[in-house]
N, C-alpha and C positions, 0 to 999 in steps of 0.2 A: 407336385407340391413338395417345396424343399421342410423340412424340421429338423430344426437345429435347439439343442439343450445342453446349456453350458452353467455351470455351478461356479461360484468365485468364491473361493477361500476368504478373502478381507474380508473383517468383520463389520457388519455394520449394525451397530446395538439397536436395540428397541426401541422405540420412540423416539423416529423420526419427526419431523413439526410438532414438537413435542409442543403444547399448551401450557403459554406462561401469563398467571394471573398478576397484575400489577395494580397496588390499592395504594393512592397517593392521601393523603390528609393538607387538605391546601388553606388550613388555619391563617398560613403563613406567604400565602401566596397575594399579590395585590388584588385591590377592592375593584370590582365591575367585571369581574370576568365572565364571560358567557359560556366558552366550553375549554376543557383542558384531555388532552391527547399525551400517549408515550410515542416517542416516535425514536430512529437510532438507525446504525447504517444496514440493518437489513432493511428499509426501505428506503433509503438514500436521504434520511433525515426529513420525511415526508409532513406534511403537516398534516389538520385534521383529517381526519375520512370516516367513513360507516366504525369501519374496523379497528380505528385504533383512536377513535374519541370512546372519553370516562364516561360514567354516569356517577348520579347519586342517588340511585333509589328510593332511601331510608334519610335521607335528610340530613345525614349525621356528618357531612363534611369531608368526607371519606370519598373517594371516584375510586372507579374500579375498571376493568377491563381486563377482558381474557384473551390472549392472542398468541394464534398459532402462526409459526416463523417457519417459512419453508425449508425444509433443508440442513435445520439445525437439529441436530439429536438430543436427546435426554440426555442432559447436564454438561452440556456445550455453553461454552461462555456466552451473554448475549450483552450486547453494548446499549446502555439506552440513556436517557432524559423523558422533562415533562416540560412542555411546553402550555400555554393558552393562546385564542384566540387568535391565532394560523400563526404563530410566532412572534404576535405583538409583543409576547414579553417571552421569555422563556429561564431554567434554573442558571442559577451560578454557584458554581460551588468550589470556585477557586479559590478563594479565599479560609471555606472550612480545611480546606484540604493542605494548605499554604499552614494552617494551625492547627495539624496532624490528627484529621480525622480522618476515615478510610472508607467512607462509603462511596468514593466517586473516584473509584484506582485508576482508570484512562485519564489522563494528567499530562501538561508540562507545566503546571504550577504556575501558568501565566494567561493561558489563552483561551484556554476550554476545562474543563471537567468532569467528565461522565459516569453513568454509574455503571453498574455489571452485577450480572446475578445469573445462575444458573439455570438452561431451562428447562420449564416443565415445576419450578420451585411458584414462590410466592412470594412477590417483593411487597413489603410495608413500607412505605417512604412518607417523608415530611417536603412539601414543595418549598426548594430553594433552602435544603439546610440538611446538614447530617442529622442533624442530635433533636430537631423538634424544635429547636430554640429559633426564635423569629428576629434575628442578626443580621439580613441584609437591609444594609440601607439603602432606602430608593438613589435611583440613578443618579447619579451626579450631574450637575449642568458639565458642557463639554468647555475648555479652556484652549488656546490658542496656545500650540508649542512650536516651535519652533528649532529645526536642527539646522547645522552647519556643517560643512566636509572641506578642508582644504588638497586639491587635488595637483595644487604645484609643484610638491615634489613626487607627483607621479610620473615614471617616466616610460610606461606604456602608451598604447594608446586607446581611444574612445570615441563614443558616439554619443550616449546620455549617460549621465549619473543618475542611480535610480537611489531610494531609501526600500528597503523590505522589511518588515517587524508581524509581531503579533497583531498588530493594528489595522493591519490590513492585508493580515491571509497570505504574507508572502505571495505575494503575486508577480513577480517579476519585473517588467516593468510599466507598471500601475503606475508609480508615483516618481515621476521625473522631477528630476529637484534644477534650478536655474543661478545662472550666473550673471544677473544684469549685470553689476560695472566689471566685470571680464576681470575680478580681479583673481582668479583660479579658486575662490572660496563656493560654492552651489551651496545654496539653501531652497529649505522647503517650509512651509508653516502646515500642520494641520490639526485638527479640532480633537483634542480627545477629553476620554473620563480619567478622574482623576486614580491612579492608580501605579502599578509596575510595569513595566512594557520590555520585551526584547528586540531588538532591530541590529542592522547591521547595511552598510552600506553598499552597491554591487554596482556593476556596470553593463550598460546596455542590455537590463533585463538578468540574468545569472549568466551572463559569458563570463565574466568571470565578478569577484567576492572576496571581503574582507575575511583573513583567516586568523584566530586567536587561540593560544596558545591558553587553557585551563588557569585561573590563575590570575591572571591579567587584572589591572585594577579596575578598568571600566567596565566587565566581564559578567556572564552568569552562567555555569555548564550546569544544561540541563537535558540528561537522556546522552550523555555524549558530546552534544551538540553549545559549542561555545560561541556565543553573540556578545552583543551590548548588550546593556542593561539600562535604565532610568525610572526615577522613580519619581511621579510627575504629582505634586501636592497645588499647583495652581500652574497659572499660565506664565509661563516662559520662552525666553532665547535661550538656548543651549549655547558654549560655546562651543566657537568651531576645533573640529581637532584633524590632527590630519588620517589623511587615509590607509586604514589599515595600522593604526597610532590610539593609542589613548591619549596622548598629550598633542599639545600643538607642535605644527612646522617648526621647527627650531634653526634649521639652515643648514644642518647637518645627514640630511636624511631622511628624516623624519620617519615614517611611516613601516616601523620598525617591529611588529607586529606587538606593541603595545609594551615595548622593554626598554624604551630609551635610545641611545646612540651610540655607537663605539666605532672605533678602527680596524677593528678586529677582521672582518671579512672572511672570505672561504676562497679556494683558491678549487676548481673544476676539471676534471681532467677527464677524457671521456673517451675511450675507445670506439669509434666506427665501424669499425670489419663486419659487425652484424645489419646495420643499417643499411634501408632502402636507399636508392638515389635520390640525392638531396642537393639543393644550393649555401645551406645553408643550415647550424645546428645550432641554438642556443639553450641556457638553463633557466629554469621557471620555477615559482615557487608563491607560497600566499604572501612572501616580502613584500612580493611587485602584483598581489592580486592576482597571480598566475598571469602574467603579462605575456606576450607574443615577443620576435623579438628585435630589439633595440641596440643603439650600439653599444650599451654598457654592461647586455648579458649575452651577447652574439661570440660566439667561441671560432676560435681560430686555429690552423695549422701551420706557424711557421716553418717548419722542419718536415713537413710533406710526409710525416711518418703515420699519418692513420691518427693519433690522437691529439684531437679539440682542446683547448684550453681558453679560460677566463677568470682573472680573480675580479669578485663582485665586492666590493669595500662596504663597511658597515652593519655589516648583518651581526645578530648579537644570540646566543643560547644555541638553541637547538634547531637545527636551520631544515626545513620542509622543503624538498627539488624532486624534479626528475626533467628529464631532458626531451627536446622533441627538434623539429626540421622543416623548417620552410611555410616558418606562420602557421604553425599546427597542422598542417596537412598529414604529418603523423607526428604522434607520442611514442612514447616508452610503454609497454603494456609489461608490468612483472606481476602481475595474477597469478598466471600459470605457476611459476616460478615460487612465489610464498605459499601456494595452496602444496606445493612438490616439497617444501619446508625448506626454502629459502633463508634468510634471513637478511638480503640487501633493502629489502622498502620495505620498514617494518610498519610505517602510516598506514595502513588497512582495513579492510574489513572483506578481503578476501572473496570477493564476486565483483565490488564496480571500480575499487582504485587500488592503487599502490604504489606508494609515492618514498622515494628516498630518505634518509635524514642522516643528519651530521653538524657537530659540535662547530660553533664559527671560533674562527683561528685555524682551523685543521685544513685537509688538501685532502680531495676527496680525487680516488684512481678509480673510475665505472668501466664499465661496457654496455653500450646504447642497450637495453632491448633484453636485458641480461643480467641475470647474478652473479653467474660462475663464467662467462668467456663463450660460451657455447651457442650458436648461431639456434635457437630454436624455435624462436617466436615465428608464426606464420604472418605472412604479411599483411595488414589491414586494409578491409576495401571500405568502401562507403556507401552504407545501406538506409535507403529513403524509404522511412513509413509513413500512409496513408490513411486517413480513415474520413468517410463522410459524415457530417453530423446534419444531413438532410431530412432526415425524422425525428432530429434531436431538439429541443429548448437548448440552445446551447450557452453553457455558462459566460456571463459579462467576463468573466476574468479569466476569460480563453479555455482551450483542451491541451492537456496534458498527456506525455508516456511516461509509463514506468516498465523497468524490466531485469533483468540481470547483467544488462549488458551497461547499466547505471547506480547497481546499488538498489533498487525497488524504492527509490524513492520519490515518490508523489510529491508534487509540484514542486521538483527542481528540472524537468526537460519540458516546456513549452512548446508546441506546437506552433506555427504561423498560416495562415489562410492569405496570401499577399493579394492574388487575385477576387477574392471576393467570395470563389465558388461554393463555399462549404466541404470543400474538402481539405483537412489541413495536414502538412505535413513537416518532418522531422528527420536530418539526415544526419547519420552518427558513424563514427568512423569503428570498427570491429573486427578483431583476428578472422582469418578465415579460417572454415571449419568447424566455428563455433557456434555452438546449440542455443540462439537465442530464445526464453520465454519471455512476453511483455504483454502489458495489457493499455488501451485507451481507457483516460480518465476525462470525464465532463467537467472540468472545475481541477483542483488544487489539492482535493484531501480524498483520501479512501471512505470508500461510502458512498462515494461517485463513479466509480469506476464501473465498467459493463462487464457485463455477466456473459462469458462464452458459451455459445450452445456446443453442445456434447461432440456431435458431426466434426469442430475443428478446434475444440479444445485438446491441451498439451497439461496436463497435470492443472487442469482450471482457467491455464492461461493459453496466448496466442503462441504460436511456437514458429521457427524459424531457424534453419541450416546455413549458413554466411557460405557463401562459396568464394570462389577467387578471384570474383570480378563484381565489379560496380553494380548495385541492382535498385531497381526503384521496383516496389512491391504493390502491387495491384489496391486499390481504394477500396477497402470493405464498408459496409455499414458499421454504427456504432451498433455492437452488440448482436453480429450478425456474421456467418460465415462466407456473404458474399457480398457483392455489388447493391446498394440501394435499388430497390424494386427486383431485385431476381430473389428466386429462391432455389435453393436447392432440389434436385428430384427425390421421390419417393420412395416407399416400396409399401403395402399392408403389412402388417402382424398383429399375427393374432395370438391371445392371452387366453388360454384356459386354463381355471384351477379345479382340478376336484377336490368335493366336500365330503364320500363317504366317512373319511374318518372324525368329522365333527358335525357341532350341529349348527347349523348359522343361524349368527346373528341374524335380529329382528329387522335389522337396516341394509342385510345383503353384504355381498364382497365387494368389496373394491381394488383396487392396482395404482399402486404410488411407486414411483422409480425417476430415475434422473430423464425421463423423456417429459414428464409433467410436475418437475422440480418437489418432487416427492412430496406431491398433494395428491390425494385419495382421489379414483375419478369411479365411479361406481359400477360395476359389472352389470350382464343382463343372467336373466335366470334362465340356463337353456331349459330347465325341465325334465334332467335325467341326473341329476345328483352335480351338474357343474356350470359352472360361469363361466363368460367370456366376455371380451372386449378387442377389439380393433383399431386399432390407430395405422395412420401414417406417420410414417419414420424415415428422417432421412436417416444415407447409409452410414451405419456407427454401430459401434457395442454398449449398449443399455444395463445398467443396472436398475434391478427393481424387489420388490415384493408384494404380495399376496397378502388382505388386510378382510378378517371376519367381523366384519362391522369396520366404521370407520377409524377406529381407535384398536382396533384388534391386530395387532401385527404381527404376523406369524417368524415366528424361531424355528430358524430350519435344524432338522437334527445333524446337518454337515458342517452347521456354521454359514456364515456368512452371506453375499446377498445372491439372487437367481441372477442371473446374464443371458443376455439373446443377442445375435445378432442379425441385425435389418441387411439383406440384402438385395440391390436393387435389380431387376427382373424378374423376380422369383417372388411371391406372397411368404410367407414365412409361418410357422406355425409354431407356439410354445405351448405344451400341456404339464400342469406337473401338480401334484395331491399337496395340499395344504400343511403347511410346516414339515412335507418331507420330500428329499432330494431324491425324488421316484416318480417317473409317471404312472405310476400303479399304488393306488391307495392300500398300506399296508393296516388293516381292521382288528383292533383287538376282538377276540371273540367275547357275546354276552357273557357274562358275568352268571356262573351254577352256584347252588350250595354243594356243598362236600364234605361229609360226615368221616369224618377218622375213627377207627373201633382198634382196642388193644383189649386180650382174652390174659388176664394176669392172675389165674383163678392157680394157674400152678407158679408161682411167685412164691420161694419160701422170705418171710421177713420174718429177720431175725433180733 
């Protein structure tokens, strides 16, 4: 019999699934409705169910509902909305919040709204309105708009032009726009409510995307993040403009990143010495949509001396590059390099890009791969993830990675299924050596993404070592540390808490910890002052506690949560005394009287 007892310093506070009451007043909510539910990405935006439909007991207009959220502690943020009749209608609160009200802080002020409260608190809310005030107006009939892209003076190349907006979830490429009289103009028409909209135009899905500079007239930066903008009051033709342009083709250029036309250009100079074997180097930037290369950003070496040159004419302000070889088969990767406090690509955010920049008129002196001249960058392989979605509903508008090795940003890397099988996959080129975490997303937004069991998570997420060669990484299930239909092997462990030093709850102990996503599962009474429970556990380290009644959750006097761990061959045994880091219950003794006497009869007072 192995026993193993392990204490963890991290704290982890009281009130776990902490119970959060949500009481909506739906005064204001539309007429016919039958049931009204909180729902929010701890349950993947779920609709009604037992657990998280209102009621109205008392008649008064008021729905109520108490719900306990796995996993989130006492006064952990929680994301939520109210929804009715399984989503037939649900809040919007873009608009209160667009007129500076602050009950619904998860926001881009165009597409969504949500609210947030702390849990284990008590939200009061009004459906569909900050303040109580019954201001939204019913839905608008949808109206016929219509966009246009001129993509003649683009001088990359492509496969479809897509449009991506709020309008439809960025989804990549969803919404292919066409060019019957071939005259380089694609348009699309589609139906929407009358309102604000962001979009922006991309090619073949997000290979690559218009880039806009904060500012811009057609423009709205919102979170960072600069698009188009339109603000649709009836049905319309937009006109066309060009791509990556706020104004139209002009013959010059065009597609300017929305700053007009000049002569001005930039002139490229690039040192090689660090660079892989290549056929070929050019410079790329959001001018040309991050274009591949062509002959008029394709860099050259007359003078056989090691450095590349090209001047690109026209480019106008502050010019966004960096270099790459042979149709993308590698980039530039200066991550390393700015996280080391670089200062050559200052465009960043320091995990998924970093990209060049430089004033047009100027001559830019690089080295491929490099800030400072110094060959460090490890070589890039290209690493193919998997995942099945053969127990999944899988979302209409595809599966999704996120990870560090792209920014963590959800629905910008799409997955492809080309064969049919349900298994989709994603090949991304990445330093070796490099410590990738990622997770698969069902859909386009967080909220969808799969929850890693403990056995192969990496700080929550999937985790992955790039080594120095090409790897295509084995198909898991979604949300699962193996192959669709295996599971992992086992081991027992067993859970005993002693109870001399209190008195139990009326409802007995239970055991909540990251093996049963720290939801209470109820002990048995051995019949000598202690409880136990058994589970099978794949091999991992467990965090958990010890719970006198179902809401009773013990504070260890060491801090932080009990650890065990599951090892396989071996049955495992945990024993440890309730709220203390001992297997041996330390008992205050009953409680005597004790009389105090002082003989003060020789005490002179003077």
């Amino acid at each position: 019999m192995r026993f193993s007892l392990l204490i963890l310093s991290a704290l982890f506070g009281l009130g776990l699934n902490a119970q959060t009451t949500f009481n909506v007043d739906m005064s204001c909510a539309p007429e016919g409705f039958t049931d009204v539910f909180v729902t929010g990405p701890w349950c993947g935006w779920c609709a009604n169910d037992v657990y998280n439909t209102m009621t109205d007991d008392d008649g008064d207009g008021i729905y109520t509902v108490a719900v306990t959220i796995e996993g989130v502690a006492l006064g952990d943020l929680v994301e939520y909305k109210y929804a009715i009749n399984g989503f037939d209608d649900q809040e919007n609160l873009v608009n209160d919040m667009v007129d500076g009200a602050t009950c619904a802080p998860i926001t881009d002020y165009s597409g969504y709204a949500n609210r947030q409260i702390p849990a284990g608190d008590t939200a009061n809310d009004s459906y569909g309105t900050c303040d109580g005030t019954c201001n939204d107006a019913p839905a608008a009939a949808e109206v016929d708009v219509t966009f246009q892209v001129d993509m003649s003076q683009y001088t990359g190349t492509y496969g479809s032009v897509n449009i991506n907006g709020s309008f439809n979830g960025w989804c990549g490429g969803c919404a292919a726009m066409t060019d019957g009289d071939a005259d380089g103009i694609f348009d699309i028409t589609i139906p929407l409510s009358l309102g604000t909209y962001e979009y922006k135009f991309t090619l073949d899905g997000w290979t690559a995307q218009e880039e806009f500079t904060e500012g811009d007239a057609c423009t709205s930066t919102i979170d960072g993040y600069t698009n188009r903008t339109v603000e649709i009051t009836g049905a319309t033709v937009l006109d066309a403009v060009c791509y990556n342009s706020c104004d139209a083709c002009d013959g010059d250029g065009g597609g300017d990143n929305g700053g007009g036309t000049s002569e001005m250009g930039v002139t490229f100079n690039v040192d090689m010495s660090c660079a892989p074997a290549f056929d070929n180097v050019f410079v790329t930037g959001p001018w040309c949509g991050w274009c591949a290369n062509d002959v008029y950003n394709t860099m050259t070496d007359d003078d056989g001396d090691g450095i590349y040159s090209v001047t690109v004419p026209d480019l106008v302000g502050s010019v966004e590059y960096k270099y790459a070889i042979n149709g993308f088969a590698d980039q530039e990767n200066l991550i390393n390099d700015m996280v080391d406090g670089a200062s050559c690509a200052p465009v960043t955010d320091f995990a998924g890009y970093a990209n060049r920049q430089i004033d047009a008129g100027s001559v830019a002196n690089d080295y491929y791969g490099t800030c400072d001249g110094t060959c460090n960058d490890a070589a890039p392989v290209l690493v193919t993830f998997q995942v099945n979605m053969a127990e999944q509903t899988t979302n209409p508008i595809g599966v999704f990675i996120a990870g560090n090795f792209q920014g963590w940003s959800a629905g910008a890397t799409a997955m492809t299924d080309d064969d049919g099988d349900d298994i989709w996959e994603y090949t991304a080129s990445i330093s070796a050596g490099e410590a990738v975490e990622y997770k698969f997303i069902n859909g386009p937004n967080w909220g969808l993404d799969e929850s890693i069991p403990v056995a192969c998570a990496v700080n929550g997420n999937r985790g992955y070592t790039v080594g120095t060669e090409d790897a295509i990484l084995d198909a898991v299930c979604f949300g699962a540390c193996t192959p669709c239909g295996d599971a992992l092997p086992t081991e027992e462990v067993t859970f005993t808490v002693l109870t001399d030093n209190i008195t139990v709850a009326a409802d007995g102990m239970y055991l909540a910890g990251a093996m049963n996503g720290w939801s209470g599962e109820a002990m048995n009474d051995n019949g000598d002052g202690s409880w136990s429970l058994t589970k099978s556990l794949e091999a991992a380290t467990y965090e958990f506690k010890f719970q006198n009644g179902l809401d009773g959750w013990e504070e260890l006097d060491c801090g932080g949560n009990r650890s065990v761990e599951a090892v396989l061959g071996a049955p495992v045994s945990y024993q440890g005394c309730f709220a203390q880091c001992s297997d041996v219950c330390s008992v205050d003794p009953d409680a005597a009287d004790v009389t105090f006497q002082v003989d003060a009869s020789q005490i002179a007072v003077s």
